[in-house]
KOLTI-129751 format. One record per residue (C-alpha): residue number from 1; x, y, z. Coordinates in pm, 1 decimal. Layout:
! residues N
  timi        px        py        pz
   NUM         X         Y         Z
...
! end
This chain:
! residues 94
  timi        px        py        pz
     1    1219.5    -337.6     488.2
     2    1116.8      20.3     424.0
     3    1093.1     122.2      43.6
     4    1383.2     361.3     -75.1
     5    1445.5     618.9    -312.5
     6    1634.8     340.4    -535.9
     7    1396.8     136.6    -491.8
     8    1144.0     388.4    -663.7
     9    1393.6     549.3    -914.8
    10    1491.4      84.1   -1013.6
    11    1060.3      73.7   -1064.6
    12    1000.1     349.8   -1239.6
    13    1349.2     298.7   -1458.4
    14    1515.7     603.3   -1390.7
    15    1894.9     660.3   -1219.0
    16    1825.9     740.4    -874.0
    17    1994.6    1057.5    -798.8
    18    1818.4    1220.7   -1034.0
    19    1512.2    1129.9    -911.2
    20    1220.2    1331.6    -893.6
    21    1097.3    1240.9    -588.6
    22    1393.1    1434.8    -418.8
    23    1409.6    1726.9    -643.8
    24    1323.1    2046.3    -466.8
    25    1261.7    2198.0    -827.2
    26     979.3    2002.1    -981.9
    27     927.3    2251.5   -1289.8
    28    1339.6    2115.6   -1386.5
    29    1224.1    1766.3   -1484.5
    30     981.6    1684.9   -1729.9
    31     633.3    1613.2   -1686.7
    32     635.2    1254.4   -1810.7
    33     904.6    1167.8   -1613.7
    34     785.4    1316.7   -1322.0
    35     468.8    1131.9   -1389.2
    36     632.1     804.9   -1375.8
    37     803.9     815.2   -1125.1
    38     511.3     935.0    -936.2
    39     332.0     668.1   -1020.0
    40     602.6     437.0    -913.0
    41     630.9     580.8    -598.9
    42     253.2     549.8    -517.7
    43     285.8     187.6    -621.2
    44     556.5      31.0    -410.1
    45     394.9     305.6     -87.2
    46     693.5     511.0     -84.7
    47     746.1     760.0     201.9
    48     998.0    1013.2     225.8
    49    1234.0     891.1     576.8
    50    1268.7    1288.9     744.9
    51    1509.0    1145.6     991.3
    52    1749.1    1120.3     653.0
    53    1635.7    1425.5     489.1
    54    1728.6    1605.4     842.3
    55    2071.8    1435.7     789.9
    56    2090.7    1550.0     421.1
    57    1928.5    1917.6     458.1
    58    2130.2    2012.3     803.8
    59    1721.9    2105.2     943.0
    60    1517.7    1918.2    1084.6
    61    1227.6    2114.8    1158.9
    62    1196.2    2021.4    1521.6
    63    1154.1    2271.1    1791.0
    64    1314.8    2244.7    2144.0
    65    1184.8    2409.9    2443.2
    66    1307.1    2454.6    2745.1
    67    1122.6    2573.9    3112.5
    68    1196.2    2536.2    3442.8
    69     842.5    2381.9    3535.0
    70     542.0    2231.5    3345.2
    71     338.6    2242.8    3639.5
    72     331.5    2591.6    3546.6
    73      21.8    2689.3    3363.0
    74     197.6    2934.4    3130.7
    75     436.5    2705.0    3021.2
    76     211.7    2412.6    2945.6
    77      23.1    2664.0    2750.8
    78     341.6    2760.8    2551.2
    79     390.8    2398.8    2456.5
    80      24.6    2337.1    2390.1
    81      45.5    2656.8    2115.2
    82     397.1    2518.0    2003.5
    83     256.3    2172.5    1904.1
    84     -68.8    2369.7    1708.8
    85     184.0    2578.6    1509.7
    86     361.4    2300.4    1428.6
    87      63.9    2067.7    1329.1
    88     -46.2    2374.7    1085.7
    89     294.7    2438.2     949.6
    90     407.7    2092.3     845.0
    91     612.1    2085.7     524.9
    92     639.2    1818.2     263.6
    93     864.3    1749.5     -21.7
    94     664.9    1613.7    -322.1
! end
């Protein structure tokens, strides 16, 4: 079973919706806290689930494209560029 944000938040004794992990604002939580609950998180191997976070944030960062051929050299090309943009521009919440 995949560690959870309560599951960090229970380790590093600290109520769960509060949790650091999750806060977009790091500077609004102390450093101590944020510490420990760092800590805990690197412990029990805690990664954020972005299939959830997409359900939670409304974005999920994904790109769709469509074209009437990929046999086409100009649109395998655009897909090829689309997939190096997106391997430069990943995003994570720490």
């Amino acid at each position: 079973m995949a560690i959870t944000i309560r599951d960090v938040a229970r380790e590093a004794r600290f109520r769960w919706p509060r949790c650091p992990v999750r806060c977009p604002r790091p500077d609004l939580v102390r450093p101590a806290t944020r510490d420990r609950v760092l800590t805990a998180a690197a412990q029990l191997g805690y990664q954020p689930n972005r299939a959830a976070r997409g359900l939670i944030t409304g974005r999920t960062g994904n790109l769709g494209i469509v074209v009437p051929d990929l046999n086409n050299p100009f649109f395998t090309a655009c897909s090829r560029v689309s997939r190096l943009v997106r391997a430069k521009t990943t995003t994570r919440c720490s």
